[in-house]
N, C-alpha and C positions, 0 to 999 in steps of 0.2 A: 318287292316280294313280301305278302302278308307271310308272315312265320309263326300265327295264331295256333296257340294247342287246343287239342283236342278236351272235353272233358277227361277221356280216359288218360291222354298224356297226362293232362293237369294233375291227376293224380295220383299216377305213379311219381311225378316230380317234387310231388310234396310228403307225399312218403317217404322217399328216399332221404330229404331232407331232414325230415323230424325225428328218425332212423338215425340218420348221422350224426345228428346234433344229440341225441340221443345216448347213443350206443358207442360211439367211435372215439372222444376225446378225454373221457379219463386216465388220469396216469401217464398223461402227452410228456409233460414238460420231465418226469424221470425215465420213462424211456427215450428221449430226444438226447437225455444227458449221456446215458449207456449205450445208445444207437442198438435198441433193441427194436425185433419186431413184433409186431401185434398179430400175433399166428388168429388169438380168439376174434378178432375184429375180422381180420381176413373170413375165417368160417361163416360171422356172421352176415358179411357180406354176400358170400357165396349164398347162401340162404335165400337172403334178398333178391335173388335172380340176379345179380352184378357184374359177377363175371360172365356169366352168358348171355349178354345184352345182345349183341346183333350174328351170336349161334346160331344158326338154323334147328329148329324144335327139334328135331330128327335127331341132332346129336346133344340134347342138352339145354339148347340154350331159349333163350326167349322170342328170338328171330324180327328182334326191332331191324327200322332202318337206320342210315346212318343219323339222320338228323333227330330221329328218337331219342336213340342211343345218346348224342352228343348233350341233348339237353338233359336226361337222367345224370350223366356223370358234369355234367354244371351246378344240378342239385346237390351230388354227391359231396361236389369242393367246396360249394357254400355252408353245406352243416356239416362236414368235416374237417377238424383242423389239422390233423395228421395226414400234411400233406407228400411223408414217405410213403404211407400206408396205401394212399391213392394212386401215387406213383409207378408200386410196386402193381397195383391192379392194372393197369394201363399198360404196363412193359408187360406181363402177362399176357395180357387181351390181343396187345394189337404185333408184338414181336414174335407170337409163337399159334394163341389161336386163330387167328383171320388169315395164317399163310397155308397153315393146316385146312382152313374152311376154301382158301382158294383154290390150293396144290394138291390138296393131301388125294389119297386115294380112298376108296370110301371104306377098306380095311383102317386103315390110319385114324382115319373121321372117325371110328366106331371105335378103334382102339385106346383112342387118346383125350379126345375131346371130352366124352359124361364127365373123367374124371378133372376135367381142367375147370370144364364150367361149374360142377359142383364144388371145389376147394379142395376136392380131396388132394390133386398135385398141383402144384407149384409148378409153373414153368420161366422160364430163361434164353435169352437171346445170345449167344456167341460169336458175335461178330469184328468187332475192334482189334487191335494186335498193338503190341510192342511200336511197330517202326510204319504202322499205317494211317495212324489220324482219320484226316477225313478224306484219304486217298483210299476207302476203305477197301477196292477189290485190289490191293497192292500187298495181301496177304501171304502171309509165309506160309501158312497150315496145308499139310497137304490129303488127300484120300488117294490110297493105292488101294486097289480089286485086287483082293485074294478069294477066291473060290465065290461063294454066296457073303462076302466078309466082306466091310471096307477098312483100311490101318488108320487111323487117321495120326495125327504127328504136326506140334507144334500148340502154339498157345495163346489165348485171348485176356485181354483185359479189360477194366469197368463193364462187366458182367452183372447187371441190375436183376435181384434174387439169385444170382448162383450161388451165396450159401446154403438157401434153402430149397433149389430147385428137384425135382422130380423126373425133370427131362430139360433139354436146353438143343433150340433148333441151333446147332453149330455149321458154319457155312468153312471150307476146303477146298482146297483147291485140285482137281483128277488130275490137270495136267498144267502144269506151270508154263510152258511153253505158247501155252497159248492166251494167258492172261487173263483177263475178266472173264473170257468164253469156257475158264475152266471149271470155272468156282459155282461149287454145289452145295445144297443145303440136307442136311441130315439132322434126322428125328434123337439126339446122344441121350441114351435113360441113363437116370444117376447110377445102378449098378452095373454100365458097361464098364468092362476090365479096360484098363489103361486112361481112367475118367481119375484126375486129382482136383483137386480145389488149392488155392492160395489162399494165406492169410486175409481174413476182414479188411477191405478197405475202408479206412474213415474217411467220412469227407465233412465237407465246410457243413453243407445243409441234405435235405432228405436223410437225415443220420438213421434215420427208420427204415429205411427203405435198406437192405442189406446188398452191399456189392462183391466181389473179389477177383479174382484171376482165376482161369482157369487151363490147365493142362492136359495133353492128349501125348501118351506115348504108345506108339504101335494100338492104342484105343479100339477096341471090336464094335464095328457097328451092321449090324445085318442088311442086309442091302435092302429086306424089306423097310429100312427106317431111311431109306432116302428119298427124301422128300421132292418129287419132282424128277425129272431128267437130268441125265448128266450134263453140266454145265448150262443149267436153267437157274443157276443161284445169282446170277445178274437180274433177270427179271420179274425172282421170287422176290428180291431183296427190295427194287423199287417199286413192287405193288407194295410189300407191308409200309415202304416209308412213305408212299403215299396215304394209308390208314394212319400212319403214327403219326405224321408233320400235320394232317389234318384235326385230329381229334383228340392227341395227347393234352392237349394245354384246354380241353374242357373245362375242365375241373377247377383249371386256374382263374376261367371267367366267372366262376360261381366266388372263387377264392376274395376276386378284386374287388365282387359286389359285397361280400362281409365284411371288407376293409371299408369299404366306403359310408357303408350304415357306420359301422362301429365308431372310425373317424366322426362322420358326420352327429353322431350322439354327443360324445366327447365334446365334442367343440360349441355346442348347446349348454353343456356342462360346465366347465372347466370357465372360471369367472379370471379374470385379469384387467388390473388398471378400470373396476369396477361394471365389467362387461364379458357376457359371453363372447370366447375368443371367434365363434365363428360371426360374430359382427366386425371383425377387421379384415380390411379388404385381400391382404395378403393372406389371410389362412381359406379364405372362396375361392383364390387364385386355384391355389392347391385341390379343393374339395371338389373342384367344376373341372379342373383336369381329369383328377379321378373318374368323374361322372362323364368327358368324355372319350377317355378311354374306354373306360367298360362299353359303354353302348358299342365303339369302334369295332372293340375285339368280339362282343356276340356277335353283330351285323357278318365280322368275316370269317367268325366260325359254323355258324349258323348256313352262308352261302356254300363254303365249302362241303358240308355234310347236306346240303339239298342235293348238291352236283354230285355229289357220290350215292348220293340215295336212288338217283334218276341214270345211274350207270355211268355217266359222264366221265372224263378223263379229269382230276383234279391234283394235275401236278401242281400248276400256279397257283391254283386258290390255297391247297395246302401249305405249299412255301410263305404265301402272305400269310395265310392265318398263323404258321408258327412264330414268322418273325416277327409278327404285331403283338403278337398275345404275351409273346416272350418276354419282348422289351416293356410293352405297358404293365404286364406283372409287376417287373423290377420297379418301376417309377411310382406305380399304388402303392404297393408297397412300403417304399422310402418318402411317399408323402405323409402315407399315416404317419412314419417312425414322424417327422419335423413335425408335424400338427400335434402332437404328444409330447414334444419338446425333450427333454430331461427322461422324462416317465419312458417314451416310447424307445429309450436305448438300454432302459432295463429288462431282464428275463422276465420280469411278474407280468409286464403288460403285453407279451407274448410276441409284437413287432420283429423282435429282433429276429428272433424263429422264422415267420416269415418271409423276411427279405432275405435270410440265409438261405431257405430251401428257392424263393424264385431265380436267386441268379443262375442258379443249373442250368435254368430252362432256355438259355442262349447256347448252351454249350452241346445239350443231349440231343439224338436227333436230326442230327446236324447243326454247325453252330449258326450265328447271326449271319456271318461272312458267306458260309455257303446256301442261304438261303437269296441273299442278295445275289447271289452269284446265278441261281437255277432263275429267279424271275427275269433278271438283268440278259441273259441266254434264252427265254423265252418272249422278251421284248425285240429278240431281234438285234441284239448287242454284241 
């Protein structure tokens, strides 16, 4: 499959990048330390048409396809280093816009969306619990119908933007009795009564990216804000993870190609036992790994956002794209850090950053194991 851009892709994708590289990484390494977020980066991205890449114009956004879309936010990870700040555009986009652009009703669409795609809100996904993992419709949360009112009751955690969210699709369950066939998805705005927040969660990496837990007691949600049909939150929930497993780890293909330059510079540079290191056979080992991972991981992100661009079902292709992209992240990564020896486990040379925000990327999303698990079940296993 030729996957040739267009002039006009070309560039938007290098815009995007000189933008990023640009505008997005000053002040990385103290705000990485205080796990701050970059609200001005955000805006500016919102600017850049970013957030409303594959919006339909109608409500905002720019109305790319998927495979448009996926190669703009490739750009986006290669000149961006701040890769919570990206993150956070991503759980945005693909856990709250694209279920709205598939479910919503065209009140919803008109209601929600200008303001999502322009930056003005922040939005957030609600889905995870306490004692659910990655059994995630084994939630406790419930929605009981009072009048035009939903109660909703119970509480979510690793909540990506829910400190700073504006609304948060939170998925309940109407009727527990009937198990996955209960569980519905609601539009919660941050000033619905009975809406709390938890304390900041730190984590290892994306320190930027803001998470927390969040709480619903007897929570008012008007029933105009439910998203979908009662107990359509099973098939809302794997259309958006079908966008997310696809297309989240974009950014990271862009990420492995700036490792790879950078590495491969380095290693031109950097003289030992009177020789550029990258003339010993064991640091090309490394460097040509990198090189074929990356090609790997664009080839099957690339495939996957063709097959969703053309309507296609891309449950599998998404599965492999995230669990390739995931694991070759981690390993770019940690060969730059060796190919830097010394230097690449210190904060200045920026490695270590990194490989702390790629390990996430096995975990979010669903982790490695259950990606293994949906392709291994669609091979027929």
């Amino acid at each position: 499959m030729d996957f040739a851009w267009s002039d006009e892709q070309t560039h938007l994708r290098e815009s995007i990048a000189s933008f990023a590289r640009d505008e997005l990484n000053d002040g990385l390494a103290e705000r990485d330390r205080k796990g701050e977020f970059n609200r001005e980066g955000w805006k500016k991205c919102a600017r850049m048409g970013v957030h409303g890449l594959p919006v339909p114009v109608a409500y905002g956004g720019l109305g790319m396809d998927a495979l448009t879309t996926v190669g703009v936010l490739e750009s986006l990870g290669y000149g961006c280093e701040d890769n919570g700040l990206v993150f956070s555009i991503n759980a945005h986009m693909w856990t709250l816009e694209m279920p709205l652009v598939g479910f919503g009703t065209d009140e919803q669409k008109k209601k929600f969306l200008p303001k999502l795609t322009s930056g003005e809100w922040i939005g957030a996904n609600a889905m995870s619990e306490p004692g659910s993992g990655s059994d995630a419709y084994a939630m406790a949360t419930t929605a009981r119908k009072k009048g035009d009112v939903y109660l909703l009751n119970g509480s979510k955690v690793f909540c990506s933007n829910g400190p700073i969210a504006d609304v948060y699709l939170a998925f309940a369950n109407v009727d527990p009795a009937l198990g996955a066939n209960g569980v519905t998805g609601f539009l919660v705005e941050r000033t619905a009564p009975g809406l709390a927040l938890g304390k900041h969660t730190e984590k290892m990496g994306l320190r930027t990216s803001p998470m927390c837990e969040v709480f619903f007691e007897d929570c008012e949600v008007p029933e105009a804000n439910r998203l979908g049909r009662e107990g359509a939150g099973k098939m809302l929930f794997a259309d958006s993870m079908s966008w997310e497993r696809g297309c989240i780890l974009a950014s990271a293909v862009g990420t492995m190609r700036r490792l790879l330059e950078t590495s491969v510079a380095y290693a031109k540079e950097r003289e030992q036992f009177g020789q550029p290191i990258g003339k010993f056979q064991m640091v090309q080992s490394k460097l040509v790994d990198m090189q074929v991972r990356l090609d790997t991981a664009r080839a099957l992100l690339y495939q996957a956002a063709y097959q969703k661009s053309r309507g296609k079902s891309v449950y599998l292709e998404a599965a492999m794209a995230k669990l390739y992209i995931s694991e070759s992240w981690i390993e770019c990564a940690r060969h730059a850090m060796q190919v830097r020896g010394g230097y690449g486990y210190t904060v200045e040379y920026k490695i270590e950053r990194e490989l702390r925000d790629a390990l996430g990327s096995t975990l979010y999303s669903g982790t490695s194991e259950i990606q293994r698990t949906i392709i291994a079940s669609l091979m027929g296993l």
